[in-house]
C-alpha positions in Angstrom: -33.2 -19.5 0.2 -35.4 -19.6 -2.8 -36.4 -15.9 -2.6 -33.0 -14.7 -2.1 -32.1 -16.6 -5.3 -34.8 -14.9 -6.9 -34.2 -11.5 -5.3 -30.3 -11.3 -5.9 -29.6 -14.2 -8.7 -27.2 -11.5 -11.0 -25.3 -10.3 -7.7 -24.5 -14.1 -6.8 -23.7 -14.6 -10.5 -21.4 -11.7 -10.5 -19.8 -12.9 -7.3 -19.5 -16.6 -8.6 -17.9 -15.1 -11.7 -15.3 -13.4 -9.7 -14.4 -16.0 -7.4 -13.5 -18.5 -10.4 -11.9 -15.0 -12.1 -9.5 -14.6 -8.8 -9.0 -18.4 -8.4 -7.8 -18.1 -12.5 -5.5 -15.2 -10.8 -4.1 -17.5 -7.8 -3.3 -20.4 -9.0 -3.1 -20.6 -13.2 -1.2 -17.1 -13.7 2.6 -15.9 -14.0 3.6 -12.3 -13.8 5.3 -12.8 -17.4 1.4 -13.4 -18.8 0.9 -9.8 -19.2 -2.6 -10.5 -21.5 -4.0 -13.1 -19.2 -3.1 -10.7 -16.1 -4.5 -7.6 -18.0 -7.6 -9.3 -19.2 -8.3 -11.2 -15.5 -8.4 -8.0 -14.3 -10.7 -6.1 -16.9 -12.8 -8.5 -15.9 -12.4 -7.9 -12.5 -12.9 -4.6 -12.4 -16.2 -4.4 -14.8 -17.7 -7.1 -12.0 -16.9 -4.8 -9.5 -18.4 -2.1 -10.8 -21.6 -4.3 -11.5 -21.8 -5.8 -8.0 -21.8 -2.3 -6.2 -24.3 -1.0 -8.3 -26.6 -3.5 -8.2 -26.0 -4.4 -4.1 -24.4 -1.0 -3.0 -26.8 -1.1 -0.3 -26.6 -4.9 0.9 -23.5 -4.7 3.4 -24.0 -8.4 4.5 -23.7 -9.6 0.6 -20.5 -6.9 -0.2 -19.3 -8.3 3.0 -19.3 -12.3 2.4 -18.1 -11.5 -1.2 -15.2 -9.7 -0.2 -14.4 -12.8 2.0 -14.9 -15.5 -0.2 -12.3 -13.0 -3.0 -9.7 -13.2 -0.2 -10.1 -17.0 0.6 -9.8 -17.8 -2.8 -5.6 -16.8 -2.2 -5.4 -19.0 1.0 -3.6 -21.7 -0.5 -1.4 -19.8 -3.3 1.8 -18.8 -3.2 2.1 -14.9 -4.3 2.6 -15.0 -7.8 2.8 -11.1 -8.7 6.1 -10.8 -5.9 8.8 -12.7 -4.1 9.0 -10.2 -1.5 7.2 -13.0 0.8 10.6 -14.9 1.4 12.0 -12.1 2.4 9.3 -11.7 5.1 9.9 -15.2 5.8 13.6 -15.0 6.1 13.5 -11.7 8.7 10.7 -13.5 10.2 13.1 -16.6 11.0 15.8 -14.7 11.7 13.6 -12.9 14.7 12.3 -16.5 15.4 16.1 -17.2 16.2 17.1 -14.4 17.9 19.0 -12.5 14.8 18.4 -8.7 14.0 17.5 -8.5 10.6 19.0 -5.0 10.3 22.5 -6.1 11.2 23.1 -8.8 8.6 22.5 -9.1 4.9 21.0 -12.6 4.0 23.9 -12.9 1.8 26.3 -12.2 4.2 24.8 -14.9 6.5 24.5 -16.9 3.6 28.4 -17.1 3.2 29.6 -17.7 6.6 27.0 -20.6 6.8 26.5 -19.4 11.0 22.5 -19.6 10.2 20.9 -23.0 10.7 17.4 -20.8 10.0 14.4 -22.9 8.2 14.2 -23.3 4.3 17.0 -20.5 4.1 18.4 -21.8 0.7 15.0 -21.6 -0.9 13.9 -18.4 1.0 17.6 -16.8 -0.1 16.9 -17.8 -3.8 13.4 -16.9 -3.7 14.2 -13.4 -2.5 16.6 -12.5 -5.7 19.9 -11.0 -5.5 18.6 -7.7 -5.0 17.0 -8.0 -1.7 19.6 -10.3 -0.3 23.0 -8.2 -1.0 21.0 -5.2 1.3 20.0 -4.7 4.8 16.1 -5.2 5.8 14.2 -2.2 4.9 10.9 -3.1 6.6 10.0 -1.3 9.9 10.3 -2.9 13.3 6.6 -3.3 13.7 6.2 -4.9 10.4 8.8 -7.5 11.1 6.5 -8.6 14.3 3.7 -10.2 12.0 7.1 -11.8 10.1 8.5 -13.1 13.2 4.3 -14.2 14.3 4.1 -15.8 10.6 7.7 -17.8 11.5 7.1 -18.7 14.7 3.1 -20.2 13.4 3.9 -21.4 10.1 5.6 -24.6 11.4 8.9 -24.4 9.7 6.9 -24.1 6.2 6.9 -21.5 3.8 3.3 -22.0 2.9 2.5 -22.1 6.8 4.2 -18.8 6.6 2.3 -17.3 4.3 -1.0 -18.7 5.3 -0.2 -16.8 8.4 0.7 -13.9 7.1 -2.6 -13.7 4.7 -5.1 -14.6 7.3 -3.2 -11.2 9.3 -3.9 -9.2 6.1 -7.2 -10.5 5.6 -8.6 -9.2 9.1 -7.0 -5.8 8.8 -9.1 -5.4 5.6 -12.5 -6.3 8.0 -10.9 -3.7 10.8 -10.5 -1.5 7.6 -14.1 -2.1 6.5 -15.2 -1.2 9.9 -13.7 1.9 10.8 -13.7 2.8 7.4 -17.4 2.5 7.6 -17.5 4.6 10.7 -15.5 7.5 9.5 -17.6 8.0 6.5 -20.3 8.8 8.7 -18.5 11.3 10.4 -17.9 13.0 7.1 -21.6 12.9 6.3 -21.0 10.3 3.3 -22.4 6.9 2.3 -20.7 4.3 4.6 -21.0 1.5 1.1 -18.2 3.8 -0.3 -15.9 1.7 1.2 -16.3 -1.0 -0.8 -14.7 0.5 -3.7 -11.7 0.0 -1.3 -13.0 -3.6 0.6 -13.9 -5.5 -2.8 -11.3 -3.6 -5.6 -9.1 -6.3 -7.4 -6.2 -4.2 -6.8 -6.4 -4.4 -2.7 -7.4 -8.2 -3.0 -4.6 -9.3 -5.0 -1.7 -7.0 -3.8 -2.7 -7.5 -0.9 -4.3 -10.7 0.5 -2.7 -11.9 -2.5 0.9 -11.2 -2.9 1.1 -10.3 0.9 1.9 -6.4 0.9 1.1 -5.0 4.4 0.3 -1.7 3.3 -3.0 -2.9 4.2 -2.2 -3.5 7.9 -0.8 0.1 8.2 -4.2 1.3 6.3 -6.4 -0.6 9.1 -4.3 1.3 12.3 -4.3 4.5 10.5 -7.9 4.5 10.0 -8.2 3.1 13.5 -6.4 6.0 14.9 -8.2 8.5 13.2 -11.5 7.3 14.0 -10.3 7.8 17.6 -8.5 11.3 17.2 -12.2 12.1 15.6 -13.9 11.1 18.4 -11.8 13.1 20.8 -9.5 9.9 21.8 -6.6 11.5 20.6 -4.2 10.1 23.4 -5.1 6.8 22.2 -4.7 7.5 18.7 -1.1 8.4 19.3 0.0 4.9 20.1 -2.2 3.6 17.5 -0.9 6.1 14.4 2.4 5.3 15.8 1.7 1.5 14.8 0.8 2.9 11.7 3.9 4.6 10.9 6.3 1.9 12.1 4.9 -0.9 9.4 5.1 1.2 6.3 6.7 5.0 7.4 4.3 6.8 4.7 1.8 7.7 7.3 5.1 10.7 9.1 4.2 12.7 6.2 0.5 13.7 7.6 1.8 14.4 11.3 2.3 18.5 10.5 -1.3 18.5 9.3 -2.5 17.8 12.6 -2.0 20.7 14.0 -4.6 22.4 12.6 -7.3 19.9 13.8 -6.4 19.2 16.6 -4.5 22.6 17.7 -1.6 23.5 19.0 -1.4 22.3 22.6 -3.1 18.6 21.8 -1.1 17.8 18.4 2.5 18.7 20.3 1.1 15.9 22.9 0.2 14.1 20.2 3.7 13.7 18.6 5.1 12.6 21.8 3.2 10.2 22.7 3.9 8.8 19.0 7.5 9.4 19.8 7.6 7.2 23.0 5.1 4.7 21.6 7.8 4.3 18.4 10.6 4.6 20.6 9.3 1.6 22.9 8.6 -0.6 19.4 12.5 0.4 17.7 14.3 -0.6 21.2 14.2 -4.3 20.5 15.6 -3.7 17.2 18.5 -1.0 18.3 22.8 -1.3 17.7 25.3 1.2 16.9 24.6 0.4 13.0 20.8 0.1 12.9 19.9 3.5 12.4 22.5 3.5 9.5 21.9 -0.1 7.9 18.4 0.8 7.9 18.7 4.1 6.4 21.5 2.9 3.7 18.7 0.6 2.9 15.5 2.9 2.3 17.8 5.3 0.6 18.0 3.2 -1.9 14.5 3.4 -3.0 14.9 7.2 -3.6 18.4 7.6 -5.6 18.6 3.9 -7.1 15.9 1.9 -8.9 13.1 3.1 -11.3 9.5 1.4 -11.9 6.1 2.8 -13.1 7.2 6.4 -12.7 5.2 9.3 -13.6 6.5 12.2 -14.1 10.0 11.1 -13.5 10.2 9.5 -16.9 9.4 12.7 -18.7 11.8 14.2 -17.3 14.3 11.4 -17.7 13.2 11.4 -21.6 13.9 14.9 -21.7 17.5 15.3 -20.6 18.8 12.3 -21.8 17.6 13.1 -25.5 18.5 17.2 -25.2 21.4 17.2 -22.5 22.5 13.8 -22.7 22.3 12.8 -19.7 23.1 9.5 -17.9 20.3 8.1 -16.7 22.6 6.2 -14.4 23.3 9.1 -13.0 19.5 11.3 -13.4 17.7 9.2 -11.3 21.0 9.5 -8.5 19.7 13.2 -8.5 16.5 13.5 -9.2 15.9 11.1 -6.1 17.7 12.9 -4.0 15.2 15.7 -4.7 12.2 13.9 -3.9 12.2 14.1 0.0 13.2 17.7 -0.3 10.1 18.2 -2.7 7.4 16.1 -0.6 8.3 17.9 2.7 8.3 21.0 1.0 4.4 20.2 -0.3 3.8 18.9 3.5 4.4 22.3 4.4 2.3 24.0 1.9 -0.6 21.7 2.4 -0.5 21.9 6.1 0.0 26.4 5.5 -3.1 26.6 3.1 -5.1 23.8 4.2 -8.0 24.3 6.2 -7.2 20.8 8.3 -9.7 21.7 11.2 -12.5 20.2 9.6 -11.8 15.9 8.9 -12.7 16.4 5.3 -10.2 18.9 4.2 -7.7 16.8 6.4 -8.0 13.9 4.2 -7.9 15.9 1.0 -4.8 17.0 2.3 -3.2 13.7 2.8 -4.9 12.7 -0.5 -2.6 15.5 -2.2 0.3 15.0 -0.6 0.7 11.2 -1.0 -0.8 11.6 -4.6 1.8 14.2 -5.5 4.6 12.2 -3.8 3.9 8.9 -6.1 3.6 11.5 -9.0 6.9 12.7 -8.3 8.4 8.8 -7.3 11.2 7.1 -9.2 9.3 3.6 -8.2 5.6 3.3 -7.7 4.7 -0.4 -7.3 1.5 -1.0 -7.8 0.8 -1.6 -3.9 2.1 1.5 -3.5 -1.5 3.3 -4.5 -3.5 1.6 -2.3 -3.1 4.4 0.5 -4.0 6.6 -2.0 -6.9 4.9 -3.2 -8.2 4.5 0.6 -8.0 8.2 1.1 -9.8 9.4 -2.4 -12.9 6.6 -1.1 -13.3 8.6 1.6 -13.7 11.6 -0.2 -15.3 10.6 -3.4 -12.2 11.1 -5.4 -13.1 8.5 -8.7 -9.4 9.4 -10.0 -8.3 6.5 -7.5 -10.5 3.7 -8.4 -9.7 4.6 -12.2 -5.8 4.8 -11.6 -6.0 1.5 -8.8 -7.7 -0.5 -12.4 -4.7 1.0 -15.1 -1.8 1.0 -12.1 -1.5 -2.7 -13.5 -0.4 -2.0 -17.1 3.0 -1.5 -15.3 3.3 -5.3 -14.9 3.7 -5.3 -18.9 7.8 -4.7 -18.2 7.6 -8.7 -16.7 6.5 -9.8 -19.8 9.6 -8.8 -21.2 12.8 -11.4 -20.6 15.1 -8.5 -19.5 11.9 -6.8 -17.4 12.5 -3.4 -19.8 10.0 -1.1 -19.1 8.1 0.7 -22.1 7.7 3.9 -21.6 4.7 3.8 -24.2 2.5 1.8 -22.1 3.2 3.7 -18.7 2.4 7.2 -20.5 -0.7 5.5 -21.5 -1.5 4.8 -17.9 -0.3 8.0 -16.7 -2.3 10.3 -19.2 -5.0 9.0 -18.1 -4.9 8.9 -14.8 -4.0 12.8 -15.3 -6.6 13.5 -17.5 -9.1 12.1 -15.1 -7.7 13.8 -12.3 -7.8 17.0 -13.8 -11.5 16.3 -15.1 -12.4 16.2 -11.2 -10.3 19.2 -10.4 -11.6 21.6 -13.0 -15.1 20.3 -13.8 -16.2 19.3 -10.9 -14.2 21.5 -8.4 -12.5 19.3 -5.8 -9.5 21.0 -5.4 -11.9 23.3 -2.9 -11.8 20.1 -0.4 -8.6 21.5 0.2 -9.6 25.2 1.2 -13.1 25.2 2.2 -14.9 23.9 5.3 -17.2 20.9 5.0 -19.1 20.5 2.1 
């Protein structure tokens, strides 16, 4: 024990430091704290970088202290989002035998029919905005909200413990075939703990209980067993994928190319069947447009941490006076139309046979689309950032560290956005972006064989 001390004193020094840093985080922060949440995770990040270089090679170590980061949150209720009681609430709803696409929880609110667990609290906790609207989480993901109900023992910490320790062994799974694919692409496999120990996936994550790292762990699951020539058990797999967070759809055209014709048509219809066997629980007469009504509205209605949307917002309401009221109506209504349009082009030019140029792919694709986005939580990234680890894209561990400056619109009482701070973060990111682009020539990932 002794020697160990001796051999890896500034690692456990680092990783003691960042335990207290992320208990400060859990448990003594609020959202409207913008400096103490900015400067927590300066911290965080400089530590980060510190601990892989000095143990980048010491998997047990990176292991353990990504566990001890997540435990630190097992206790706290998420502090950066009150999404959770909205989990909760589907969750009990399930438990009780209620489609949470048919009914709004203010609707169920008002006719006082639900005798669900802690719904007044859950129904304030939610805000107005998520109860006045239909759920718009897919059917798988409301399984681990019905699992976290049905375990939580009618308490909405229970809940959320459940929920966590769900999160917290996707990451392992995550780590593992994460690990595994990055030897099939002839890469370091301690890359991935720029994804397994980065504040960003910790806290949004394990943290505020986002699931996009649930979907991360079956879509790297899935691909690890299309790689390995067990693409008809991928299928079922990558449909899990899909029906927690949707993003993965996007990539399904790519597929063609690596795995060719014949095998990628199979392919989609096993995902087909396996998503149609996972929706028929879920099915009425108004799902499919309750649900839809619902996901709409994060194209055509709300605005946070947008890129390139806000320039262009900025520019037609100062030079054609334009209601932005009305801009972000039509510009969202644009940006499926746009994506699937680059989801052609990718999949066209790409040269998808080979795994690496199939990830660069996705990496474009979903980067572009959360370029393009009216809202880009910061959870939102972490697909993004899972996909440049693979392939050495640093653009995504930089953005994953300035992503947070967008939680400077809490700080303000009436949650105004200034447009100062997210061109700050945005400018960046570009900058660095187009440093690995033009200097160091990664766009070729996307047209050249393996490297």
């Amino acid at each position: 024990m002794w020697s160990y001390w001796k051999l890896h004193k500034y690692p456990i020094l680092i990783v003691i430091g960042s335990i207290l840093l992320y208990a400060g985080f859990a448990y003594d922060l609020r959202r409207e704290d913008f400096i103490k949440l900015i400067t927590l995770v300066a911290a965080l990040f400089i530590l980060l970088i510190k601990l892989i270089q000095f143990e980048k090679w010491n998997t047990k170590l990176l292991l353990a202290a990504g566990l001890l980061f997540r435990l630190v949150f097992l206790l706290a209720e998420p502090n950066l989002s009150q999404d959770f009681y909205r989990f909760i609430w589907d969750g009990e709803l399930i438990k009780n035998g209620i489609n949470p696409y048919l009914f709004t929880p203010d609707h169920l609110i008002e006719s006082g029919e639900i005798a669900i667990a802690n719904a007044r609290e859950l129904h304030e906790g939610m805000g107005e905005l998520s109860a006045r609207n239909f759920s718009n989480y897919p059917p798988f993901n409301q399984v681990f909200f019905a699992l976290a109900a049905l375990f939580g023992g009618n308490n909405i910490l229970g809940s959320v413990v459940v929920m966590r320790l769900f999160i917290i062994a996707a990451d392992v799974g995550t780590l593992y075939f994460g690990r595994n694919l990055l030897l099939k692409l002839n890469k370091s496999n301690h890359l991935i703990f720029w994804y397994f120990l980065n504040p960003l996936v910790i806290i949004e994550l394990t943290g505020n209980l986002h699931f996009e790292g649930i979907m991360i762990f079956f879509f790297v699951w899935a691909m690890f067993l299309a790689t390995n020539t067990k693409w008809t058990w991928a299928a079922p797999i990558y449909a899990l994928s899909i029906l927690l967070k949707l993003i993965p759809l996007l990539f399904l055209p790519m597929f063609i190319k690596f795995m060719g014709v014949k095998k990628s048509l199979l392919f989609y219809l096993l995902i087909g069947i396996a998503s149609i066997l996972l929706l028929w629980p879920f099915y009425s007469d108004t799902f499919i447009g309750n649900y839809s009504q619902t996901v709409g509205l994060w194209f055509s209605n709300f605005e946070f941490n947008a890129g390139i949307y806000n320039a262009v917002k900025k520019i037609a309401v100062l030079h054609f006076e334009t209601k932005p009221w009305e801009l972000v109506k039509t510009y969202g209504s644009y940006i499926p139309l746009a994506t699937l349009l680059m989801a052609f082009i990718v999949t066209l030019i790409g040269k998808n046979q080979h795994l690496n140029t199939l990830i660069g792919s996705m990496l474009f694709l979903l980067t572009f689309y959360y370029f393009i986005a009216t809202t880009v939580h910061p959870w939102y990234i972490i697909f993004v950032l899972f996909l440049g680890v693979l392939i050495e894209y640093k653009f995504v561990i930089f953005w994953s560290a300035l992503v947070f400056m967008s939680y400077f619109a809490y700080s303000n009482p009436d949650y105004n956005e200034s447009l100062w701070v997210l061109a700050i973060e945005y400018s960046l990111v570009f900058m660095y972006l187009g440093y690995e682009i033009f200097k160091k020539q990664k766009l070729k990932l996307l047209f050249q064989k393996n490297l």
